[in-house]
MITORVEX-645389 format. One line per 3 residues: number of its first residue (from 1); for each residue y, x, z of N, C-alpha, C. Coordinates in steps of 0.05 Angstrom, whole numbers. Layout:
<sites>
NUM = Y X Z Y X Z Y X Z; ... $
</sites>
This chain:
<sites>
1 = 414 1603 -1191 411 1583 -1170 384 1570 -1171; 365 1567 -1146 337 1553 -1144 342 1527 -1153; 328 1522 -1159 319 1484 -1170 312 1470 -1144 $
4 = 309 1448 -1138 308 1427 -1119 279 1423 -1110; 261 1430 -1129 235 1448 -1128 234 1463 -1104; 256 1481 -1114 242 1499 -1096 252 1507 -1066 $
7 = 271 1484 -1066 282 1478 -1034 266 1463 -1014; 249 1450 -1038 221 1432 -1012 206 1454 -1000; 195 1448 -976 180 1466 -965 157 1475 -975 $
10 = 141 1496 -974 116 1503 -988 98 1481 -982; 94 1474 -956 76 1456 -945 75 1433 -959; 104 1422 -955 103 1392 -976 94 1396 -1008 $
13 = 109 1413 -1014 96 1419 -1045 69 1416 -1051; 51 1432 -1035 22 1431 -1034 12 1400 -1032; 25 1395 -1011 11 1358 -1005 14 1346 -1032 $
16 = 43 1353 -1048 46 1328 -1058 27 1337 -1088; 27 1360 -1102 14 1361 -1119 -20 1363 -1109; -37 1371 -1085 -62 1370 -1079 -70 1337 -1077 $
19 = -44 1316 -1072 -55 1297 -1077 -57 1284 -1106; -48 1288 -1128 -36 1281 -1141 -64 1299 -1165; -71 1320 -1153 -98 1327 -1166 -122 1316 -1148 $
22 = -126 1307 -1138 -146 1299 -1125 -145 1270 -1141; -124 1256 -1141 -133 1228 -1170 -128 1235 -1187; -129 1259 -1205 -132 1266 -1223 -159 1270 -1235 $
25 = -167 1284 -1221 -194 1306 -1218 -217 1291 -1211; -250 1289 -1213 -269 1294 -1203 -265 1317 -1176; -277 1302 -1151 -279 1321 -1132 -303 1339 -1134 $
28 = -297 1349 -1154 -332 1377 -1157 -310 1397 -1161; -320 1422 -1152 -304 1448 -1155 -311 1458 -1194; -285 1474 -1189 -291 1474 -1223 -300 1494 -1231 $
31 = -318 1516 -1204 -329 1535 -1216 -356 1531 -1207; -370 1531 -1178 -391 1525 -1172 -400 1493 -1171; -388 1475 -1179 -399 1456 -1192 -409 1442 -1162 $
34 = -405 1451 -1139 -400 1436 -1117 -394 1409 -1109; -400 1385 -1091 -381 1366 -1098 -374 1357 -1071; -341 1344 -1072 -354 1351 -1036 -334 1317 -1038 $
37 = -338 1303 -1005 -326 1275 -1000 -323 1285 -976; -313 1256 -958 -311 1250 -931 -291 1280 -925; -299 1289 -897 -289 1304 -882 -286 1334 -894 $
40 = -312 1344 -914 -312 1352 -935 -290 1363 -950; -279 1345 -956 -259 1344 -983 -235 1367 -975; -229 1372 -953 -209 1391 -950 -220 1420 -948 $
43 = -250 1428 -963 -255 1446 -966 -245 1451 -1002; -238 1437 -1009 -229 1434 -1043 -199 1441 -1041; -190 1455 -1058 -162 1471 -1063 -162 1460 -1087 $
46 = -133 1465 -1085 -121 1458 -1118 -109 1489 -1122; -122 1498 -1152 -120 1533 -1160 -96 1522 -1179; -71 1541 -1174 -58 1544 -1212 -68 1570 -1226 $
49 = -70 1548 -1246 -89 1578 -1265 -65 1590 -1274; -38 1589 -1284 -21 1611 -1280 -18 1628 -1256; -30 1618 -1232 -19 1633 -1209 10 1629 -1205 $
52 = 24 1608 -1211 56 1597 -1209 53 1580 -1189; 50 1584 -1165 58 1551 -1154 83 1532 -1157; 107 1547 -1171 127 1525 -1176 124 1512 -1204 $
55 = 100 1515 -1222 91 1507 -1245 68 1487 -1240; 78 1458 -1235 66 1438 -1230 61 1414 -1243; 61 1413 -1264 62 1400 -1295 51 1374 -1287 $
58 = 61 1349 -1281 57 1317 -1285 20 1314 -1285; 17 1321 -1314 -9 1320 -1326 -33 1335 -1313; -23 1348 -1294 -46 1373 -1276 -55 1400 -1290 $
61 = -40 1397 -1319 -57 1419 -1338 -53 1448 -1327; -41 1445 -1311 -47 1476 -1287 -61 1477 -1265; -72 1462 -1268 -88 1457 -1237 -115 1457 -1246 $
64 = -129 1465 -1224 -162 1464 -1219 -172 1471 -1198; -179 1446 -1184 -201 1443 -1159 -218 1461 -1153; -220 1477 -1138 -246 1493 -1129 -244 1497 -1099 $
67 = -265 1501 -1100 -275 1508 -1065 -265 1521 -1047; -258 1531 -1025 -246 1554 -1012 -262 1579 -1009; -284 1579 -1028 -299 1607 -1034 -290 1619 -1056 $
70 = -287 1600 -1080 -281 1594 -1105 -254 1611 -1111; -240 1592 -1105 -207 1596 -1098 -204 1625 -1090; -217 1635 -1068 -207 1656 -1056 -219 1680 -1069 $
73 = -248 1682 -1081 -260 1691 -1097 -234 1690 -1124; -235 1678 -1140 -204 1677 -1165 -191 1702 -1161; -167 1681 -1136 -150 1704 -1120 -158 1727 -1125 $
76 = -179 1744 -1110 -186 1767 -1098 -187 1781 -1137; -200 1774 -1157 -210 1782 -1173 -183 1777 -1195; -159 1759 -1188 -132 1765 -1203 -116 1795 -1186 $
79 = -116 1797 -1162 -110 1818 -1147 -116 1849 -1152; -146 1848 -1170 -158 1871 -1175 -146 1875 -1210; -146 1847 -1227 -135 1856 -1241 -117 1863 -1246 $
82 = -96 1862 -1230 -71 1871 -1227 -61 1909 -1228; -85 1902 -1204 -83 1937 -1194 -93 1953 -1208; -112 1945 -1223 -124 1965 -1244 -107 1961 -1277 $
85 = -89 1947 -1279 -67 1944 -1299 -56 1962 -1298; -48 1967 -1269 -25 1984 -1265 -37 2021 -1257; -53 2023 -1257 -72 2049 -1261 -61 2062 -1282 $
88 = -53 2088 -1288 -41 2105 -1310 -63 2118 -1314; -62 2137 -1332 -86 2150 -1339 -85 2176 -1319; -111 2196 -1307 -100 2209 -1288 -98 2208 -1266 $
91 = -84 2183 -1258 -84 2175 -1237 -110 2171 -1210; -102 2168 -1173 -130 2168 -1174 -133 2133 -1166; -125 2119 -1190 -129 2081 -1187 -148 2084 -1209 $
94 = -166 2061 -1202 -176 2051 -1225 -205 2066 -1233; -224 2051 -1242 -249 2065 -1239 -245 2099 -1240; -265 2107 -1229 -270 2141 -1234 -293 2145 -1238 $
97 = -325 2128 -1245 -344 2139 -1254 -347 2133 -1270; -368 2145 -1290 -381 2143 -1315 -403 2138 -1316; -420 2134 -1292 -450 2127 -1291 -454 2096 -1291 $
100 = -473 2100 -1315 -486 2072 -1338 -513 2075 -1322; -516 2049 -1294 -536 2049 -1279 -558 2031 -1292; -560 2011 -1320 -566 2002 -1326 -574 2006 -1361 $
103 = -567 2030 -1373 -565 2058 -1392 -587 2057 -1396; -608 2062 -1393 -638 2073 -1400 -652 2045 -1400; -648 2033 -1392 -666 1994 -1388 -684 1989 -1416 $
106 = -664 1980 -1434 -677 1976 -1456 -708 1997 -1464; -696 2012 -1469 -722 2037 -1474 -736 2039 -1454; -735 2032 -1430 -758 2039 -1414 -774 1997 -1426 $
109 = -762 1983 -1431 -770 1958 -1428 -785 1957 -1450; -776 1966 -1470 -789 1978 -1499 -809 1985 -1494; -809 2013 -1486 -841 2026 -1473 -864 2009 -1463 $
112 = -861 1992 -1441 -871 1979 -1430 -888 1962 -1443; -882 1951 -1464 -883 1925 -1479 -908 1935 -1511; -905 1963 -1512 -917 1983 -1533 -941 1983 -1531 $
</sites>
C-alpha cells in the first residue's frame, strides 16, 4: 500500500520541497556556480541526488539546486549511465571504438620541448 506521500500530487510535492530548499540553500547552482534572484530564480531546480523524488529528507541532504542546464545536463548523463550498465558484452550497446584520439600527445609534446 502507497504512503500519504505518495497520494499528493507530483506538482504539490515539488512546491513544497523546492520551497523548503530554496531556505535551505544559497540560491547559486551547485554545479556552475551560477547565482540567480528576482524573476530569475525559477530557472534553479531542486536535483535529488538519489534520483528518488519520494526521498525528501527534512534536512535537504538529498537535494541540490542547479540550473535548468545543470539539472538537465545530470539527468541526461544518469540516463547514459544506465544504458551503458546494461550493455552485455557483444552486444551492439555501449562503446564500440578503440581509438585513443589523444594516444600520441605526450610524445609528440615531449619532442617539441627537446
Amino acid at each position: 500500500m502507497g504512503t500519504e506521500k505518495s497520494k499528493i500530487p507530483y506538482s504539490q510535492r515539488e512546491q513544497g520541497y523546492r520551497e523548503k530548499a530554496l531556505k535551505l540553500f544559497p540560491w547559486v547552482c551547485g554545479r556552475c556556480a551560477r547565482e540567480f534572484s528576482g524573476k530569475r530564480l525559477s530557472e534553479l531546480t531542486v536535483h535529488h541526488k538519489d534520483h528518488n523524488h519520494d526521498n525528501n529528507p527534512e534536512d535537504g541532504s538529498n537535494w541540490e539546486l542547479l540550473c535548468l542546464y545543470c539539472h538537465d545536463n545530470e539527468h541526461s548523463r544518469y540516463t547514459d549511465n544506465q544504458y551503458f550498465a546494461e550493455a552485455t558484452p557483444g552486444s551492439d550497446k555501449g562503446p564500440q571504438t578503440t581509438f585513443k584520439g589523444l594516444a600520441g600527445l605526450g610524445d609528440l609534446l615531449k619532442n617539441r620541448t627537446e
